[in-house]
C-alpha positions in Angstrom: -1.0 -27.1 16.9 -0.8 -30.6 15.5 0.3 -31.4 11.9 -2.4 -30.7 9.4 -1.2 -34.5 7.7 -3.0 -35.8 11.0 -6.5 -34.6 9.7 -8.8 -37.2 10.1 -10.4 -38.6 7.2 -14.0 -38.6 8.9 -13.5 -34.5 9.1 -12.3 -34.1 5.6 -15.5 -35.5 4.0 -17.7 -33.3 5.9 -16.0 -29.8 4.8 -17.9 -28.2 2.2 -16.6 -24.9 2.9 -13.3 -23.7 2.9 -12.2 -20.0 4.1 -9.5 -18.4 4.3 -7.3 -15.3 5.0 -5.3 -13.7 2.3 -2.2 -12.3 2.4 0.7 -14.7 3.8 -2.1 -17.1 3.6 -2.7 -17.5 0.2 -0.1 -15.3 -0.9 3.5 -15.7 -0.5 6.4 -13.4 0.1 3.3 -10.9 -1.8 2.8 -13.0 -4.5 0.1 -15.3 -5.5 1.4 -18.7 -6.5 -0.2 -20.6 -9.1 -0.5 -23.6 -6.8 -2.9 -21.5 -5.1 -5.2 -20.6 -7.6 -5.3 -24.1 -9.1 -6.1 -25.3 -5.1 -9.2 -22.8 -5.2 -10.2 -24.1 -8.7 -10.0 -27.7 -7.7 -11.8 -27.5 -3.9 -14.3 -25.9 -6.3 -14.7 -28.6 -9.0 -14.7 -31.5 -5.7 -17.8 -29.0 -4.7 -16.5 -27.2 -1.8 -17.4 -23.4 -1.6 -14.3 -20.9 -1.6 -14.9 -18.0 0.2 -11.5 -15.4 1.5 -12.0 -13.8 5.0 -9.5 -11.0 4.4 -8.9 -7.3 5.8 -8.3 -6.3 2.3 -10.3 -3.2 0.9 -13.8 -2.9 -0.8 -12.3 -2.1 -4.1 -10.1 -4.8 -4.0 -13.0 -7.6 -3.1 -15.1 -6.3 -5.8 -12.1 -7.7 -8.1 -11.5 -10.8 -6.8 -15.1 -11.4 -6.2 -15.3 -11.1 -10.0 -12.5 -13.0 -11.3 -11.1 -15.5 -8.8 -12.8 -19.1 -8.7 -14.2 -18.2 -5.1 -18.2 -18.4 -4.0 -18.3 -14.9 -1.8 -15.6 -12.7 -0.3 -15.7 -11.3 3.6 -13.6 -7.7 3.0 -12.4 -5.0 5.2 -12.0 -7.5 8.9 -16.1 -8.1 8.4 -17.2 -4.8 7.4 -19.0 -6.1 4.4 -19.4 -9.6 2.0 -19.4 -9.7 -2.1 -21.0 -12.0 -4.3 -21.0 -12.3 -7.7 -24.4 -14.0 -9.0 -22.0 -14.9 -12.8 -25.4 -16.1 -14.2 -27.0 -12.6 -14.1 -23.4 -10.8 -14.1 -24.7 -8.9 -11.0 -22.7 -8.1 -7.7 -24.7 -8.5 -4.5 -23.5 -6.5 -1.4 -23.9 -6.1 2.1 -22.7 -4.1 4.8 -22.7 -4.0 8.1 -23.1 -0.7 8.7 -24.9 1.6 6.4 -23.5 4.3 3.8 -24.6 7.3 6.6 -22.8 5.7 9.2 -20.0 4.8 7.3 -19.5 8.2 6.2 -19.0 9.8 9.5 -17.1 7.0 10.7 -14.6 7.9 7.7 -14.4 11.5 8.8 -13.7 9.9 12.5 -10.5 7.8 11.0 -9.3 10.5 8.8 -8.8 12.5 12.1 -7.3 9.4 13.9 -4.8 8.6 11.0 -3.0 12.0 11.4 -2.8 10.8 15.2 -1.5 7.8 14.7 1.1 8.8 11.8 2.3 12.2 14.0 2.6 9.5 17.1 4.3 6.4 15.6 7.4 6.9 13.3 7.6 5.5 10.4 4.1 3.9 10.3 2.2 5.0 6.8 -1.2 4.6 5.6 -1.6 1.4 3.4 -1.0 1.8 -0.1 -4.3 0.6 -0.4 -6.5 2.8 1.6 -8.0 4.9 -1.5 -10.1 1.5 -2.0 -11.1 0.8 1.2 -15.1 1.9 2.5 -15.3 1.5 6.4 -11.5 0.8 8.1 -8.2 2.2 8.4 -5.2 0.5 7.9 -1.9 1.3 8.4 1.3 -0.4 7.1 4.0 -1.9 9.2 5.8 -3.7 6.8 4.1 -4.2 3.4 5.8 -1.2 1.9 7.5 0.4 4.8 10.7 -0.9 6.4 9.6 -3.6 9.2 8.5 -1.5 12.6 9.1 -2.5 16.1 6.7 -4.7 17.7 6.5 -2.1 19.7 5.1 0.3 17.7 2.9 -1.8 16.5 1.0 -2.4 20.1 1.0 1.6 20.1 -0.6 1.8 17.1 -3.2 -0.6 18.4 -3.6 1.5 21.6 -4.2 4.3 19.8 -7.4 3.0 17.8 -8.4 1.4 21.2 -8.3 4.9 23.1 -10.1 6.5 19.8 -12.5 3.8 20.8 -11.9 1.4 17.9 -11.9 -1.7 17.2 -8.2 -2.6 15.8 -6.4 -5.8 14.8 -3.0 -7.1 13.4 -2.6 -8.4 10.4 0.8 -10.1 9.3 0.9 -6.3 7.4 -1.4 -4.1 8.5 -3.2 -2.7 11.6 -6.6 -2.5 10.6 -9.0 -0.2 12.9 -12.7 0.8 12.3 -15.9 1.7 14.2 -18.1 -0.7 14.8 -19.1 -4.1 16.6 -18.2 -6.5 13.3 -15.1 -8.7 13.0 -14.5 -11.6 10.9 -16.8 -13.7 12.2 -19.7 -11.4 12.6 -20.0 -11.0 8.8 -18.9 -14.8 8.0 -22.2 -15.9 9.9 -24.2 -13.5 7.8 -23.2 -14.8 4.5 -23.4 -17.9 5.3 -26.9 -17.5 6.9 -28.0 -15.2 4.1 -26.5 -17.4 0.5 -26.1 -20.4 1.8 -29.1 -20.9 4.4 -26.2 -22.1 7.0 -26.7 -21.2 10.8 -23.0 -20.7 12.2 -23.7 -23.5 14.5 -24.3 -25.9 11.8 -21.5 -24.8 9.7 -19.1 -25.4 12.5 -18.5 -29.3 11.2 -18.9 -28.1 7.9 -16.0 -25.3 7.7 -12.6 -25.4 7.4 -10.7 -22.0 8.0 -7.4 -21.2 7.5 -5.2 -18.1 8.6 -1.7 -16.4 9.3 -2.3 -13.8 12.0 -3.8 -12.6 14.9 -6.8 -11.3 13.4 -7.8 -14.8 12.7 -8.0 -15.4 16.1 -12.1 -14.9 16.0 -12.3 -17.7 13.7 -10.0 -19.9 15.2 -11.8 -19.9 17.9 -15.0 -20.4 16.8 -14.0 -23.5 14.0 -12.8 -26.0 15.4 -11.6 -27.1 12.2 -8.9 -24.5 11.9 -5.7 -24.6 10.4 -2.7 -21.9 10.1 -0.7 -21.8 7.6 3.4 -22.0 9.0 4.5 -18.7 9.2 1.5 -18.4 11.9 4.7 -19.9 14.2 6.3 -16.4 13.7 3.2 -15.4 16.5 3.6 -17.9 18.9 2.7 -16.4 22.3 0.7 -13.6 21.0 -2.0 -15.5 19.9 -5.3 -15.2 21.6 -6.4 -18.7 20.2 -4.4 -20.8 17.8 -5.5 -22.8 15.4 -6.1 -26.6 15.5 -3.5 -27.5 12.7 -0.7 -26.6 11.1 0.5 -26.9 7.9 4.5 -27.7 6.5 4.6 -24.8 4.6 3.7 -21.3 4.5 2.1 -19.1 3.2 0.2 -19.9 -0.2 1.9 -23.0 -0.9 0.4 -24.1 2.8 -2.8 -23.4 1.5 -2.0 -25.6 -1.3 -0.6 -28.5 0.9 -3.7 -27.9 2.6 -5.6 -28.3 -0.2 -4.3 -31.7 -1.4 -4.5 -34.0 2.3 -8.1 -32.4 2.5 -9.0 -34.1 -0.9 -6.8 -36.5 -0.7 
């Protein structure tokens, strides 16, 4: 990972999107900075679309799709993307797997959450889960007392044997049914509100993450940057990103931010 300072200048004026994880991406130690939310509002006004990329729950996208200067929001590790048309104060939603499907896939985690909690002390089920549509997540360390890396690749294993797909955020484990990740749904939005193939927005995208569910979009971007508390994963990274940046968490977004315009 090379320091994000030595971003070429050529690269930074053909970005016109910008995506991004959220927490200990654009959060720090929980908490949003105002830095950050001044970074989104600016990358905005110098005409470059916002859009997070975040494991976060439906309910909690609908929010921030509402009331954060972003352009669209990816929610649940690709399960769906929000929209907020502000013109006609309509939200415009898709999924990637429809309401039937997602309803027996619920019943499928409820079952797998009492596995996973009855086989991995001290693991609970995120605060957040009430507001989530399509995954499971269970806390590590949000608002539990840190676990064992150890008990974090069980929990993994467990979703995997349940036939899941699961992956580690810098809080959660998120697990769900289904072929989606990140990427999956990025390619869709992009395709279907901004009429960009993936391969063209390759040049054109700048993504930025924490964790090891980022990996899918490291990979694919080559303009990819983590934030510097992504060093705290260093060997169990499946791809890491291109660039780093000094800091961490949301005030890396906002350093970030200022060399890309700069």
């Amino acid at each position: 990972m090379k320091s994000f300072e030595n971003f070429s200048k050529n690269s930074r004026s053909q970005i016109r999107f910008v995506l991004t994880d959220i927490d200990d991406t654009l959060t720090f130690k929980g908490r949003l900075p105002a830095a950050v939310f001044t970074a989104m509002e600016t990358l905005q006004k110098h005409g470059i679309g916002v859009i997070p990329i975040t494991g976060r729950p439906a309910g909690w996208c609908d929010h921030i799709a509402r009331m954060w200067p972003i352009d669209a929001i990816v929610g649940e590790n690709g399960a769906f993307y929000f929209r907020y048309d502000d013109n006609r104060k309509k939200m415009h939603r898709r999924y990637f797997i429809p309401e039937k499907q997602r309803r027996v896939d619920r019943s499928k985690l409820a079952q797998l959450k009492n596995h996973i909690l009855q086989k991995v002390p001290g693991a609970q089920v995120s605060a957040d889960q009430v507001y989530r549509e399509a995954d499971l997540a269970i806390d590590f360390c949000e608002d539990v007392p840190p676990l064992p890396q150890s008990a974090i690749d069980k929990i993994v294993c467990l979703f995997e044997q349940a036939g899941a797909q699961a992956k580690v955020s810098s809080i959660h484990v998120n697990g769900w049914f289904g072929t989606y990740d990140k990427l999956t749904m990025t390619q869709r939005l992009l395709e279907d509100i901004f009429n960009l193939s993936i391969d063209q927005a390759r040049d054109q995208v700048l993504y930025i993450g924490d964790s090891p569910n980022d990996c899918p979009m490291f990979a694919f971007f080559p303009h990819s940057v983590g934030v510097a508390n992504i060093l705290a994963f260093t060997g169990r990274l499946d791809v890491e990103p291109a660039w780093v940046t000094a800091k961490s968490g949301g005030f890396g977004f906002a350093e970030m931010v200022e060399i890309l315009l700069s």
